[in-house]
CHARMM internal coordinates of N, CA and C (Angstrom, degrees):
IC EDIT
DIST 1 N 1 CA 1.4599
DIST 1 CA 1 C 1.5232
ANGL 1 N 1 CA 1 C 109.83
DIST 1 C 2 N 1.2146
ANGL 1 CA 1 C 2 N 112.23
DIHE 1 N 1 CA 1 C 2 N 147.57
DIST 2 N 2 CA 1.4801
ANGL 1 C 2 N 2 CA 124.28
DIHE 1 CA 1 C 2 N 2 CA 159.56
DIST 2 CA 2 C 1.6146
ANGL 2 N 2 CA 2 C 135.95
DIHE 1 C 2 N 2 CA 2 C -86.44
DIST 2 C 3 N 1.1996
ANGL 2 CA 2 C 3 N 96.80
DIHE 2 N 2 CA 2 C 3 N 14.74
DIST 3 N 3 CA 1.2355
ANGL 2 C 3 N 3 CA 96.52
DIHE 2 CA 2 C 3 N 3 CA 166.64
DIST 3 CA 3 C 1.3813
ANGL 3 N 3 CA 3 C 134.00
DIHE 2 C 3 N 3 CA 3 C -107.00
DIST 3 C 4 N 1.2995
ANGL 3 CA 3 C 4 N 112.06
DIHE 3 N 3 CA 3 C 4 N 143.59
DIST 4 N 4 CA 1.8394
ANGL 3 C 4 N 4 CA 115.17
DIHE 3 CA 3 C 4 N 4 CA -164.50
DIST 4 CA 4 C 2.0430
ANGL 4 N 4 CA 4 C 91.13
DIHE 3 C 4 N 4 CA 4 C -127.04
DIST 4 C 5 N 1.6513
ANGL 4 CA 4 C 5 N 91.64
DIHE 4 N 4 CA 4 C 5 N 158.08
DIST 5 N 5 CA 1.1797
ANGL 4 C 5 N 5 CA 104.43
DIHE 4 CA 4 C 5 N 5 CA -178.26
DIST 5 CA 5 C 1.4824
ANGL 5 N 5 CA 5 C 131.41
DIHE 4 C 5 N 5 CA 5 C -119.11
DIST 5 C 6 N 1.4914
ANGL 5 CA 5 C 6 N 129.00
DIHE 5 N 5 CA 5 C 6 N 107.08
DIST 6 N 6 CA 1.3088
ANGL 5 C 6 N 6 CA 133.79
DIHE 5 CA 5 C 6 N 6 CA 169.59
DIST 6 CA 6 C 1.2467
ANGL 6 N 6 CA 6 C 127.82
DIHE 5 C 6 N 6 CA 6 C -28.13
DIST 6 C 7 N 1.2437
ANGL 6 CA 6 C 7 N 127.82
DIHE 6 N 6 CA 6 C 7 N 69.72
DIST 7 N 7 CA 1.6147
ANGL 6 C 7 N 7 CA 130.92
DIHE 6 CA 6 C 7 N 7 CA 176.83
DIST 7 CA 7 C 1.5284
ANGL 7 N 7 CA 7 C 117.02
DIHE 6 C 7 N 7 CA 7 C -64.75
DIST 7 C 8 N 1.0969
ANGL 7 CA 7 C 8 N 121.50
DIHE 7 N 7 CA 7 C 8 N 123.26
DIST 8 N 8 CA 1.4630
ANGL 7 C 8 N 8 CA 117.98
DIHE 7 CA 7 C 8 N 8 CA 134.72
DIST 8 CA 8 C 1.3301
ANGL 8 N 8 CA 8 C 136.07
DIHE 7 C 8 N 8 CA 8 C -55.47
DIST 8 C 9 N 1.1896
ANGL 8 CA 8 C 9 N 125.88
DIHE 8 N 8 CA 8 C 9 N 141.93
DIST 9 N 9 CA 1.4796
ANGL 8 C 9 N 9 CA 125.30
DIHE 8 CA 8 C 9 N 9 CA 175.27
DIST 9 CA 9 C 1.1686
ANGL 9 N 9 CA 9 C 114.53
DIHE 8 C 9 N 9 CA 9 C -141.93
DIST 9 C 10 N 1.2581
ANGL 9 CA 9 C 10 N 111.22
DIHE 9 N 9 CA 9 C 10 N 170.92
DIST 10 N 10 CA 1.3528
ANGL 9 C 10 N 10 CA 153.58
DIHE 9 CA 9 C 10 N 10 CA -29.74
DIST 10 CA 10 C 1.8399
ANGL 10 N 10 CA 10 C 100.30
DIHE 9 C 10 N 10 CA 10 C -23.79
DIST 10 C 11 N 1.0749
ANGL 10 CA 10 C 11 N 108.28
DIHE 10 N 10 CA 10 C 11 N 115.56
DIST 11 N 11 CA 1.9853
ANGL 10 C 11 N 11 CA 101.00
DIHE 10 CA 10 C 11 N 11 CA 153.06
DIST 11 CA 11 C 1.2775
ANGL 11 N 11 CA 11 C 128.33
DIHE 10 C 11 N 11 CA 11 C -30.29
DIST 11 C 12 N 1.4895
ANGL 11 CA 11 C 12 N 120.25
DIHE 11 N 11 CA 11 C 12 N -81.94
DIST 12 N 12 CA 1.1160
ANGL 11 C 12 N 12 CA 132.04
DIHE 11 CA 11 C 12 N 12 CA -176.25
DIST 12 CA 12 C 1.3548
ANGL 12 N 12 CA 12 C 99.65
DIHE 11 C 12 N 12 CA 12 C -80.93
DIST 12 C 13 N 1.5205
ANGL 12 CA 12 C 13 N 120.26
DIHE 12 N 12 CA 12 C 13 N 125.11
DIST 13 N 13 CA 1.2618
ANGL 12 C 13 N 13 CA 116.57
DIHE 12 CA 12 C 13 N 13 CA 173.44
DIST 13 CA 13 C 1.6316
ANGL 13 N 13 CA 13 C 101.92
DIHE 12 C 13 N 13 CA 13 C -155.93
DIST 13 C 14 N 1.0893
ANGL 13 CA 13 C 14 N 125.01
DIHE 13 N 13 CA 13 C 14 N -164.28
DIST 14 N 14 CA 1.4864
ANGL 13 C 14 N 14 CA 128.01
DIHE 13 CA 13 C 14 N 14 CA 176.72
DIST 14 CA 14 C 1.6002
ANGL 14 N 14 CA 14 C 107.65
DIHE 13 C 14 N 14 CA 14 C -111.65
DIST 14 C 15 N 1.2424
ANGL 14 CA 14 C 15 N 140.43
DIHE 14 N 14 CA 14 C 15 N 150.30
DIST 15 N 15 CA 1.8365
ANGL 14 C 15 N 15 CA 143.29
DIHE 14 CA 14 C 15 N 15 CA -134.00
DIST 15 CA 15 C 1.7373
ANGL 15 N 15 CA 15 C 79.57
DIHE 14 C 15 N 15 CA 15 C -97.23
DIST 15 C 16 N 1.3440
ANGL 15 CA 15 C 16 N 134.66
DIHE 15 N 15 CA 15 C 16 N -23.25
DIST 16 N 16 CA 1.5559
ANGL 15 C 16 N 16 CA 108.63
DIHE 15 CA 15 C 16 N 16 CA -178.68
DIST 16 CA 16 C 1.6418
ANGL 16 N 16 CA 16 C 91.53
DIHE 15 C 16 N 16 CA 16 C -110.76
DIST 16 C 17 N 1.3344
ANGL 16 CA 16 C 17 N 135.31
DIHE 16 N 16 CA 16 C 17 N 26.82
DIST 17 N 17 CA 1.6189
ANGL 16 C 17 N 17 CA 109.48
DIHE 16 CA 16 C 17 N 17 CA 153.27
DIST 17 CA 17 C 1.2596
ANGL 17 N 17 CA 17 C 96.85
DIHE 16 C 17 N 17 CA 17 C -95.83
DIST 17 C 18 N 2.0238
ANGL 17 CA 17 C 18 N 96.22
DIHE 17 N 17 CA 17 C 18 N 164.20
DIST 18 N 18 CA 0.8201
ANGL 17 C 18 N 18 CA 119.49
DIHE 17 CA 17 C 18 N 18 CA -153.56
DIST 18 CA 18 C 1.6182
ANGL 18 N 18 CA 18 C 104.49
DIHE 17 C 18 N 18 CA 18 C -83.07
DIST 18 C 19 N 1.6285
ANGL 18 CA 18 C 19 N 133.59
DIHE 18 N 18 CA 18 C 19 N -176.53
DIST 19 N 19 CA 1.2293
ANGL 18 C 19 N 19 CA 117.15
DIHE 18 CA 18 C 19 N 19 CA 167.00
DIST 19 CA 19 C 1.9478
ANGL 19 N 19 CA 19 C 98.07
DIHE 18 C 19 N 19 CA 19 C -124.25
DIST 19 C 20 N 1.5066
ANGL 19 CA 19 C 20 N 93.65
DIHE 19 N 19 CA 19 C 20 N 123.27
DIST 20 N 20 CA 0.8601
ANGL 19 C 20 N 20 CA 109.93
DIHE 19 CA 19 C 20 N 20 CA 178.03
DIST 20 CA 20 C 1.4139
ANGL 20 N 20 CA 20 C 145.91
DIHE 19 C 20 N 20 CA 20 C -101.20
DIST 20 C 21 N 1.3861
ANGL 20 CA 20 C 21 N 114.59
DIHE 20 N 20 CA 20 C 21 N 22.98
DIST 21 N 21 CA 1.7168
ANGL 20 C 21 N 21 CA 149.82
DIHE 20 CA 20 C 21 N 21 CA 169.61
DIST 21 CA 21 C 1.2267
ANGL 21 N 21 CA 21 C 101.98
DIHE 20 C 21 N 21 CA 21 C -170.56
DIST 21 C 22 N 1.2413
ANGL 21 CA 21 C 22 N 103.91
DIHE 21 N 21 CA 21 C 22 N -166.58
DIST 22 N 22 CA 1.6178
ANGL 21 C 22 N 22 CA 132.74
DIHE 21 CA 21 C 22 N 22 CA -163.51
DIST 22 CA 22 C 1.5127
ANGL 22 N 22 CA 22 C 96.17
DIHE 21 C 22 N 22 CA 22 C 171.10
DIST 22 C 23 N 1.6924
ANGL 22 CA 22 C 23 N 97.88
DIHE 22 N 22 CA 22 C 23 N 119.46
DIST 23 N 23 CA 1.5553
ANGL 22 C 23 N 23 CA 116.00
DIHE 22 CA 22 C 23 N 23 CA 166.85
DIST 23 CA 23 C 1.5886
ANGL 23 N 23 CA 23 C 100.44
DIHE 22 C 23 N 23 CA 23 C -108.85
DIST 23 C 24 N 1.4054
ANGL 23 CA 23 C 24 N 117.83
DIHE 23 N 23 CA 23 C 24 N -174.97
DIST 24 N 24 CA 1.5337
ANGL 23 C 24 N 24 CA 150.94
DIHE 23 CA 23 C 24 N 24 CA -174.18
DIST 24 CA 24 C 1.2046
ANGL 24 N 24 CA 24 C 100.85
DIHE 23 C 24 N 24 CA 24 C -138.96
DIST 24 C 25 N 1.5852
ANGL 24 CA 24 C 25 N 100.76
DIHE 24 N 24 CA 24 C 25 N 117.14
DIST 25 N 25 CA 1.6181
ANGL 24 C 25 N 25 CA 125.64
DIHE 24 CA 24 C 25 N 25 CA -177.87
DIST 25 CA 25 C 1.7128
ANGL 25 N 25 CA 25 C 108.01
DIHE 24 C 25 N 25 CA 25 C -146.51
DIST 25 C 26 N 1.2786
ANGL 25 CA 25 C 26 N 102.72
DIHE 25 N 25 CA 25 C 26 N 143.76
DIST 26 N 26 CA 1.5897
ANGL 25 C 26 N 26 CA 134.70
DIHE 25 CA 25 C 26 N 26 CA -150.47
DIST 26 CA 26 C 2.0783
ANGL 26 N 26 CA 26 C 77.47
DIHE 25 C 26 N 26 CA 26 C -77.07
DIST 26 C 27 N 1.3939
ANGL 26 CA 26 C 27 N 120.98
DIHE 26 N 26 CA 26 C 27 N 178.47
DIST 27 N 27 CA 1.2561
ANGL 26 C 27 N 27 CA 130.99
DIHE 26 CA 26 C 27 N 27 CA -166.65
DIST 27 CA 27 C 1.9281
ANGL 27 N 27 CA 27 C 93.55
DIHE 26 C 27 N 27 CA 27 C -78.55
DIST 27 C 28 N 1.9272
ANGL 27 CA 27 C 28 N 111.24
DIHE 27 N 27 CA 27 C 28 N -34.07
DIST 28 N 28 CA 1.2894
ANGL 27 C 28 N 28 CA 120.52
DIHE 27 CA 27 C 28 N 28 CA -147.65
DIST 28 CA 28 C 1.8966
ANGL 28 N 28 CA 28 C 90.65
DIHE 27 C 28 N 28 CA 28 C -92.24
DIST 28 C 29 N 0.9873
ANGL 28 CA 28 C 29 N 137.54
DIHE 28 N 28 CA 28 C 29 N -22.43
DIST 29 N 29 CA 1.7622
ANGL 28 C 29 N 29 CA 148.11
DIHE 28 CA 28 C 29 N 29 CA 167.86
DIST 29 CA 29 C 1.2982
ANGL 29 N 29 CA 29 C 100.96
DIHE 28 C 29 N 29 CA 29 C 142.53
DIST 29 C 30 N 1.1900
ANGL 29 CA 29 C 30 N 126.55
DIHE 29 N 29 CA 29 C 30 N -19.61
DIST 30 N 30 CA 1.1719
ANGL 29 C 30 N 30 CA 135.46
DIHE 29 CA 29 C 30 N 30 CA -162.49
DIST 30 CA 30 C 1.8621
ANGL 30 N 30 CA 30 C 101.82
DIHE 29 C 30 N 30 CA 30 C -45.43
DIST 30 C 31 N 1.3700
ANGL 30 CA 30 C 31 N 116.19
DIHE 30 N 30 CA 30 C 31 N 150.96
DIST 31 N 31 CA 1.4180
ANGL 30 C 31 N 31 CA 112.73
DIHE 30 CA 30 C 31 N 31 CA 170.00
DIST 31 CA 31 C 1.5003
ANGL 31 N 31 CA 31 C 106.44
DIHE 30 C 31 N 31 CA 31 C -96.80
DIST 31 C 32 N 1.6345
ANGL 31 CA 31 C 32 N 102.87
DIHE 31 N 31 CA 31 C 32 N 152.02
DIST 32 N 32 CA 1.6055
ANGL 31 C 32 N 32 CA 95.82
DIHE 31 CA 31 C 32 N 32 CA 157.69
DIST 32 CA 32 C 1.5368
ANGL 32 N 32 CA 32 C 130.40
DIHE 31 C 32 N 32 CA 32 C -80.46
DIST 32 C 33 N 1.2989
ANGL 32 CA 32 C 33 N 88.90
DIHE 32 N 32 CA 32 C 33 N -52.82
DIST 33 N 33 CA 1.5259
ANGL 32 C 33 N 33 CA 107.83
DIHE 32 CA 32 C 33 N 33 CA 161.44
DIST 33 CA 33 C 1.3618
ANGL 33 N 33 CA 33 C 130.37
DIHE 32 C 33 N 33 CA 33 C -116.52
DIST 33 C 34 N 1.3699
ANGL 33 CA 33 C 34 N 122.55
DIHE 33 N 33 CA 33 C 34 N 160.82
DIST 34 N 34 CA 1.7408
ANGL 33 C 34 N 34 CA 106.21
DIHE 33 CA 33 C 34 N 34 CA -158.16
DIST 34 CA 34 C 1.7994
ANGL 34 N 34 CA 34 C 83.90
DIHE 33 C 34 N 34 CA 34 C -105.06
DIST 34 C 35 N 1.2823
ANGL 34 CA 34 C 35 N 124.18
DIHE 34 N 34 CA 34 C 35 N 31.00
DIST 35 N 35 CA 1.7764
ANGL 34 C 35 N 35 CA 108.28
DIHE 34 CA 34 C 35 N 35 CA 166.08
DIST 35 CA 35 C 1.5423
ANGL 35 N 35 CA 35 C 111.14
DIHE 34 C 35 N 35 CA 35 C -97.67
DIST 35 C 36 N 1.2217
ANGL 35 CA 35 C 36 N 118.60
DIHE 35 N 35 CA 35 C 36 N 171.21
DIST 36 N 36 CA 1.5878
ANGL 35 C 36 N 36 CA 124.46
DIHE 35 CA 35 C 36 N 36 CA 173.63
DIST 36 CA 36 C 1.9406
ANGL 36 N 36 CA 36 C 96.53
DIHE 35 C 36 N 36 CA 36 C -120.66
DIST 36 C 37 N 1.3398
ANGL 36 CA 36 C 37 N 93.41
DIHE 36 N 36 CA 36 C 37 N 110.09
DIST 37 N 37 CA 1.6438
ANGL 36 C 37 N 37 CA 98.96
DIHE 36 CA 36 C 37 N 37 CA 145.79
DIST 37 CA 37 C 1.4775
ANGL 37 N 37 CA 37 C 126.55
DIHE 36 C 37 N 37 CA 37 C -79.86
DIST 37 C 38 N 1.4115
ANGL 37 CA 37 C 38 N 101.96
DIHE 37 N 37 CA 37 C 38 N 143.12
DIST 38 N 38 CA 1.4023
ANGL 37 C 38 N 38 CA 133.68
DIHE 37 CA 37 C 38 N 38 CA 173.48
DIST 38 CA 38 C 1.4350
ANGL 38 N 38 CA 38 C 119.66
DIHE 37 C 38 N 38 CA 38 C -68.48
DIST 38 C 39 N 1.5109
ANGL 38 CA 38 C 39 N 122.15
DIHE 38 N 38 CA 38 C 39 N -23.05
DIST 39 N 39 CA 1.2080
ANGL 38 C 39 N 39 CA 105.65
DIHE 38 CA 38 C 39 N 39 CA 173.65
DIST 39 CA 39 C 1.8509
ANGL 39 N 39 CA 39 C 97.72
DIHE 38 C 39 N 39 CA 39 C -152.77
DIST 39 C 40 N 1.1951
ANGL 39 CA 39 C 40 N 112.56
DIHE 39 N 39 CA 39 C 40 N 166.45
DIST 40 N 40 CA 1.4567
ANGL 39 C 40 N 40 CA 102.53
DIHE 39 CA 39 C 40 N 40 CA -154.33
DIST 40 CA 40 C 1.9318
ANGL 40 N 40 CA 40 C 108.97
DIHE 39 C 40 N 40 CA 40 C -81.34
DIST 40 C 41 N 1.1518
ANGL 40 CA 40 C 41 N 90.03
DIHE 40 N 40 CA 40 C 41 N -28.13
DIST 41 N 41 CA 1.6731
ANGL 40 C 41 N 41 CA 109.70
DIHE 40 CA 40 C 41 N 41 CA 172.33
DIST 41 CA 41 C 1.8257
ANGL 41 N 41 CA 41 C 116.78
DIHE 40 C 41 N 41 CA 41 C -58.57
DIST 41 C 42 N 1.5742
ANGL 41 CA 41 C 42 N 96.06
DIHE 41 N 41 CA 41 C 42 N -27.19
DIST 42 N 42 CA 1.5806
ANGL 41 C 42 N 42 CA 108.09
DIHE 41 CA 41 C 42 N 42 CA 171.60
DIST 42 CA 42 C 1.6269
ANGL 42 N 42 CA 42 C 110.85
DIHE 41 C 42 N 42 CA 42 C -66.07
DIST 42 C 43 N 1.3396
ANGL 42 CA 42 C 43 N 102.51
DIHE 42 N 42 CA 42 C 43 N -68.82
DIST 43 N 43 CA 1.6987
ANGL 42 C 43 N 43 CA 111.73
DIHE 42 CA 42 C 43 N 43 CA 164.74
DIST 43 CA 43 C 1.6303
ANGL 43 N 43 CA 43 C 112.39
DIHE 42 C 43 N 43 CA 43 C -25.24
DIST 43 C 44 N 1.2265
ANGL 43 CA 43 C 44 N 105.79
DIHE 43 N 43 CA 43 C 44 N -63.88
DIST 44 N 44 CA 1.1301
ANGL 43 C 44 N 44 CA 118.50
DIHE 43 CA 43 C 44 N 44 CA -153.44
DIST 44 CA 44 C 1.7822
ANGL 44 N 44 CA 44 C 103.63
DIHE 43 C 44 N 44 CA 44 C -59.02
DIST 44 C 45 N 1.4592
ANGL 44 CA 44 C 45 N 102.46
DIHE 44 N 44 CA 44 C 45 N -43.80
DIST 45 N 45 CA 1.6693
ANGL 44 C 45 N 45 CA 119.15
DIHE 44 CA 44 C 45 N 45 CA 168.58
DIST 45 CA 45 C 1.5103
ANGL 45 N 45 CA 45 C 110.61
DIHE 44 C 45 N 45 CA 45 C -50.56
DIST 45 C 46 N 1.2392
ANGL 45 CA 45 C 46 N 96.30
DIHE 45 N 45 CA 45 C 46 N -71.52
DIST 46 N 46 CA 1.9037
ANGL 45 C 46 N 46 CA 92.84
DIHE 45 CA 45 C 46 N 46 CA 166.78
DIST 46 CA 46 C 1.0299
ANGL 46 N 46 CA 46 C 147.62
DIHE 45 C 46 N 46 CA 46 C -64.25
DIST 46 C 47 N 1.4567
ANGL 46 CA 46 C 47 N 115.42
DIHE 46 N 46 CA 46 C 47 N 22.56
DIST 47 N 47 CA 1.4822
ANGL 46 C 47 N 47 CA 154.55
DIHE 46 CA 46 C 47 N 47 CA 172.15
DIST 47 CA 47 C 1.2719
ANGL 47 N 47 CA 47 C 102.31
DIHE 46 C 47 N 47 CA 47 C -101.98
DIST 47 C 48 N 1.1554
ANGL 47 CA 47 C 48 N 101.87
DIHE 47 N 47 CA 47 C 48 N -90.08
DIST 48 N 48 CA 1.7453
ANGL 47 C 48 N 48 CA 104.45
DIHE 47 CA 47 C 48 N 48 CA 177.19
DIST 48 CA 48 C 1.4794
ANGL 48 N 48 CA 48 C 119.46
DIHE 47 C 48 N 48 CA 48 C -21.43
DIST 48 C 49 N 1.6458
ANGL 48 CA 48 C 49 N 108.66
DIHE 48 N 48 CA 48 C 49 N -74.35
DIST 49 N 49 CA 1.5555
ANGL 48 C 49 N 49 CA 100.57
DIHE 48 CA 48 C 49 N 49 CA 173.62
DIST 49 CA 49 C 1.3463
ANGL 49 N 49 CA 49 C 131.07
DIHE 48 C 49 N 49 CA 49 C -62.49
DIST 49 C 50 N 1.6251
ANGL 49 CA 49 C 50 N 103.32
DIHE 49 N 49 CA 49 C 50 N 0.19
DIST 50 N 50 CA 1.6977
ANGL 49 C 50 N 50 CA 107.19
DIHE 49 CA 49 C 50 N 50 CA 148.55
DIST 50 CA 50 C 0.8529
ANGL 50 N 50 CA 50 C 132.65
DIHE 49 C 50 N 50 CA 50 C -70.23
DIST 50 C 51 N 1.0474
ANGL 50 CA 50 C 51 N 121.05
DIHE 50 N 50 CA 50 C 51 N -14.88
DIST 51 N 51 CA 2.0138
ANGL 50 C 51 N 51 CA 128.82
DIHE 50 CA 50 C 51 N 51 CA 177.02
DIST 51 CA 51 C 1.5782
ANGL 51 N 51 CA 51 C 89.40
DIHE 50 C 51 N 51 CA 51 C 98.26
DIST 51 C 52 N 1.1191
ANGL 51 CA 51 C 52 N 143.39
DIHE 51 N 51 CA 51 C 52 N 29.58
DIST 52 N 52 CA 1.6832
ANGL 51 C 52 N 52 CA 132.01
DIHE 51 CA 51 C 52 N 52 CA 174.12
DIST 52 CA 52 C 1.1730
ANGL 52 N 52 CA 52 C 90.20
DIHE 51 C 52 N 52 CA 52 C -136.51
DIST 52 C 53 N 1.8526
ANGL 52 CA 52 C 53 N 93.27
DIHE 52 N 52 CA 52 C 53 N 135.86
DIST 53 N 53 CA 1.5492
ANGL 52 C 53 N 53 CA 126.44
DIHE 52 CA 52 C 53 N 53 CA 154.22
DIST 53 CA 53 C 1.7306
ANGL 53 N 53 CA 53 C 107.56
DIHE 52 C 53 N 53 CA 53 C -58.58
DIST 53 C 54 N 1.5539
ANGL 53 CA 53 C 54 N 117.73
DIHE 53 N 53 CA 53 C 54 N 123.45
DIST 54 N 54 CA 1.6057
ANGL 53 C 54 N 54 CA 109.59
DIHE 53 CA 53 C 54 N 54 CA 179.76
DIST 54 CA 54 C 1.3918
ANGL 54 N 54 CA 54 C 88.79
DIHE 53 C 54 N 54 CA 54 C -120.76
DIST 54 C 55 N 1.3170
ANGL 54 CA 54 C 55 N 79.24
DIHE 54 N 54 CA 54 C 55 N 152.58
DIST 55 N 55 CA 1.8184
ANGL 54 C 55 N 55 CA 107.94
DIHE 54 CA 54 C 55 N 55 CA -179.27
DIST 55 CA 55 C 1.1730
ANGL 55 N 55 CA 55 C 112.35
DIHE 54 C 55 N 55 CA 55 C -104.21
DIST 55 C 56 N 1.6248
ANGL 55 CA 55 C 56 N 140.17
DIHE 55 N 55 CA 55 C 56 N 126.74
DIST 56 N 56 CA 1.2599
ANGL 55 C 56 N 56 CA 146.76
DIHE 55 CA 55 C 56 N 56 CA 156.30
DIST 56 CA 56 C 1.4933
ANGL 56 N 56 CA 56 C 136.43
DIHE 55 C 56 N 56 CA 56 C -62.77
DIST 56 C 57 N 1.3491
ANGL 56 CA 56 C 57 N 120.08
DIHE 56 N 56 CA 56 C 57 N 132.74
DIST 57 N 57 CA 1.6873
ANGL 56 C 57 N 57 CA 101.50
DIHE 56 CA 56 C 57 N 57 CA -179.88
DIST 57 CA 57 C 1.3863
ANGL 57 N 57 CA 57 C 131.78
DIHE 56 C 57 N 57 CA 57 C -53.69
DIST 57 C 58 N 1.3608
ANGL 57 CA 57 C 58 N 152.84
DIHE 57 N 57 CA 57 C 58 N 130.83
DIST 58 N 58 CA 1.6201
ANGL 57 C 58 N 58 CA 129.72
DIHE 57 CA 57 C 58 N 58 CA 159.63
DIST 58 CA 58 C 1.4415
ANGL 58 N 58 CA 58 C 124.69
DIHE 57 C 58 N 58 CA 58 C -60.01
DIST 58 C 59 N 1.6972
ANGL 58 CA 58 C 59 N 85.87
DIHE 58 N 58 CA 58 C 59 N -48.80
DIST 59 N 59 CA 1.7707
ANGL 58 C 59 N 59 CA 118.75
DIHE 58 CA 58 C 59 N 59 CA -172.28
DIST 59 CA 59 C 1.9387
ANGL 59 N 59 CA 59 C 116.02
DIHE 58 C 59 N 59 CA 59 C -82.65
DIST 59 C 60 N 1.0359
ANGL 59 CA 59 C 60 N 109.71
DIHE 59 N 59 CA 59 C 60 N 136.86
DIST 60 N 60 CA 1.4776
ANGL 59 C 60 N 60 CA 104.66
DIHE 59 CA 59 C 60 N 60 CA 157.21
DIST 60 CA 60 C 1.3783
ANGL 60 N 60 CA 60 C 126.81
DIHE 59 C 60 N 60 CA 60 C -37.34
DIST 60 C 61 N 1.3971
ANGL 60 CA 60 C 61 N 121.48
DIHE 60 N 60 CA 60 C 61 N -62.46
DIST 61 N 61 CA 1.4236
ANGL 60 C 61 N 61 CA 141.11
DIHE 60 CA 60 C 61 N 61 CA 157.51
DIST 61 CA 61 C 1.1139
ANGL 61 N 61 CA 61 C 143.67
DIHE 60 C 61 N 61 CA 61 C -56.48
DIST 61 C 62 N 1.4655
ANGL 61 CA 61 C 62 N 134.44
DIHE 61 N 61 CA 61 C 62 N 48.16
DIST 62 N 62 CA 1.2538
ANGL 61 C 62 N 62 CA 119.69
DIHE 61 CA 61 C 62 N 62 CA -138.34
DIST 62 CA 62 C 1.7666
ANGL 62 N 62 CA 62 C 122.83
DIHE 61 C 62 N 62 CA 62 C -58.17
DIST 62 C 63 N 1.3476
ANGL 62 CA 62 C 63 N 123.59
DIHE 62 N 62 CA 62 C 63 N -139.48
DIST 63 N 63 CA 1.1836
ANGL 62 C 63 N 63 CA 140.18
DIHE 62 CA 62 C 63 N 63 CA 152.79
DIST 63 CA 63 C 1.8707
ANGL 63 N 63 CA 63 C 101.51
DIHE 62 C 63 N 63 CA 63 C 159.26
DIST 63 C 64 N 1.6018
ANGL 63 CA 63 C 64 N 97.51
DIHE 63 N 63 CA 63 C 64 N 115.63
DIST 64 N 64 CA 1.2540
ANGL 63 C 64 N 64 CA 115.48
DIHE 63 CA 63 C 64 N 64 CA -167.72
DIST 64 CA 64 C 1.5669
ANGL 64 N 64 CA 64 C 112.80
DIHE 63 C 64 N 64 CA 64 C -50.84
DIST 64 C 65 N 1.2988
ANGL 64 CA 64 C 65 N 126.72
DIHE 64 N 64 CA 64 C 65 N -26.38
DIST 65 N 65 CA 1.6936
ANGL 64 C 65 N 65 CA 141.19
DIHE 64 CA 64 C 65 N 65 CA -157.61
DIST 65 CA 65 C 1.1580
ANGL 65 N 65 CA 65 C 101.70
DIHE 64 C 65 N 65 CA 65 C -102.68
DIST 65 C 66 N 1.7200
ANGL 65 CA 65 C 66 N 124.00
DIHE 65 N 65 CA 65 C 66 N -17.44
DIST 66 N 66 CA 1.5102
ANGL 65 C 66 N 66 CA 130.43
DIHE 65 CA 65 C 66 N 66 CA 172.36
DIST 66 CA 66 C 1.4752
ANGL 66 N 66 CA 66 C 112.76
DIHE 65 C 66 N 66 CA 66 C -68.22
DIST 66 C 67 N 0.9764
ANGL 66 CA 66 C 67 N 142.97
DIHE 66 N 66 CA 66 C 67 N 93.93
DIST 67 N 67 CA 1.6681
ANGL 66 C 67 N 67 CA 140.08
DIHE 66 CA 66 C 67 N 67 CA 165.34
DIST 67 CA 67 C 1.5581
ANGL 67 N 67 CA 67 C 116.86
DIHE 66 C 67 N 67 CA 67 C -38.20
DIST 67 C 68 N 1.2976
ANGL 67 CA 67 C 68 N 95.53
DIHE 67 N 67 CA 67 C 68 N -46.10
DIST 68 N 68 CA 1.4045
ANGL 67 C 68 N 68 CA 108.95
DIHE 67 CA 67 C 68 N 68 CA 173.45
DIST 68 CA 68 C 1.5712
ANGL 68 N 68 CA 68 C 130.79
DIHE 67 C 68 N 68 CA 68 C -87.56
DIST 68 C 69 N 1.3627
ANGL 68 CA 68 C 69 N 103.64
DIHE 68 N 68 CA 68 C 69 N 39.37
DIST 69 N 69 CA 1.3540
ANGL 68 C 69 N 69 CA 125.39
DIHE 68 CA 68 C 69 N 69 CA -167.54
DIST 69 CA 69 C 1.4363
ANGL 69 N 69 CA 69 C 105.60
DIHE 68 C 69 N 69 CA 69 C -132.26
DIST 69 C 70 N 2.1773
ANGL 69 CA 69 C 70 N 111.56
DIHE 69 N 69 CA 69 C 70 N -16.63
DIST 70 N 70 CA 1.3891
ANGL 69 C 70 N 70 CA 100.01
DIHE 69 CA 69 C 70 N 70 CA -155.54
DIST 70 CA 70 C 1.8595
ANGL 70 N 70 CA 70 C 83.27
DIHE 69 C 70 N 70 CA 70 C -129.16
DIST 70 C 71 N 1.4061
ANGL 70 CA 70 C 71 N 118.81
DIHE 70 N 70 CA 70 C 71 N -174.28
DIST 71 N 71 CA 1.1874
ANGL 70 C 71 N 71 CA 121.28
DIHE 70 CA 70 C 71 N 71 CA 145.72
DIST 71 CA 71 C 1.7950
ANGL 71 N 71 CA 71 C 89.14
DIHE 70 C 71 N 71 CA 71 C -160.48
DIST 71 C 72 N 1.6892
ANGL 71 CA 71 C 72 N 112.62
DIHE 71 N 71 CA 71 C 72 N 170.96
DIST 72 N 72 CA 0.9214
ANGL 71 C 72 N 72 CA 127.85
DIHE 71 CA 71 C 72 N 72 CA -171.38
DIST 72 CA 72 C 1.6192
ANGL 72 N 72 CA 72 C 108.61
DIHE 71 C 72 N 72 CA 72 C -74.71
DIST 72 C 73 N 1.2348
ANGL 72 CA 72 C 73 N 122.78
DIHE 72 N 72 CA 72 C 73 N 154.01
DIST 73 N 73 CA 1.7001
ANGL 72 C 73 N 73 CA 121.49
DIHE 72 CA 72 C 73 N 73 CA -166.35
DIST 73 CA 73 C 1.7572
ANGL 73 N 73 CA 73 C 82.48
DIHE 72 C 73 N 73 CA 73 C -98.34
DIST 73 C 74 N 1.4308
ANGL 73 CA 73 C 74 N 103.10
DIHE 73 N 73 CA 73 C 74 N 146.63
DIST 74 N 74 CA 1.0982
ANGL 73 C 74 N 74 CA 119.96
DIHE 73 CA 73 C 74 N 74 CA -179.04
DIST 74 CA 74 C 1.8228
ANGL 74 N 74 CA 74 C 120.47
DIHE 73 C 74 N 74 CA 74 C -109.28
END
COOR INIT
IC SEED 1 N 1 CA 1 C
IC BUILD
């Protein structure tokens, strides 16, 4: 598959910190690229001109295997 996923980061964090990057990671954790974007729409750009469909978070928390955790970036 071609699809990669828009993370927020830090992961582990507490539900009122803030998120302060967003990487692109393969379904397995794997990264695509080893940079951190600044805003999630950046990722999402540098996905695209990767040739991969990226998926956005819904949830604070993710979990990559949740469907209902992601929807497609528009």
């Amino acid at each position: 598959m071609n699809h990669v996923y828009v993370e927020p980061q830090p992961s582990a964090r507490l539900e009122s910190a803030p998120i302060t990057f967003y990487v692109l990671q393969h379904i397995n954790g794997q990264f695509v690229t080893n940079l951190r974007y600044r805003t999630e729409k950046e990722a999402v750009d540098v996905a695209r001109k990767l040739g991969f469909t990226p998926w956005v978070a819904r949830v604070r928390i993710t979990n990559r295997r949740n469907p209902e955790h992601w929807r497609f970036a528009e």
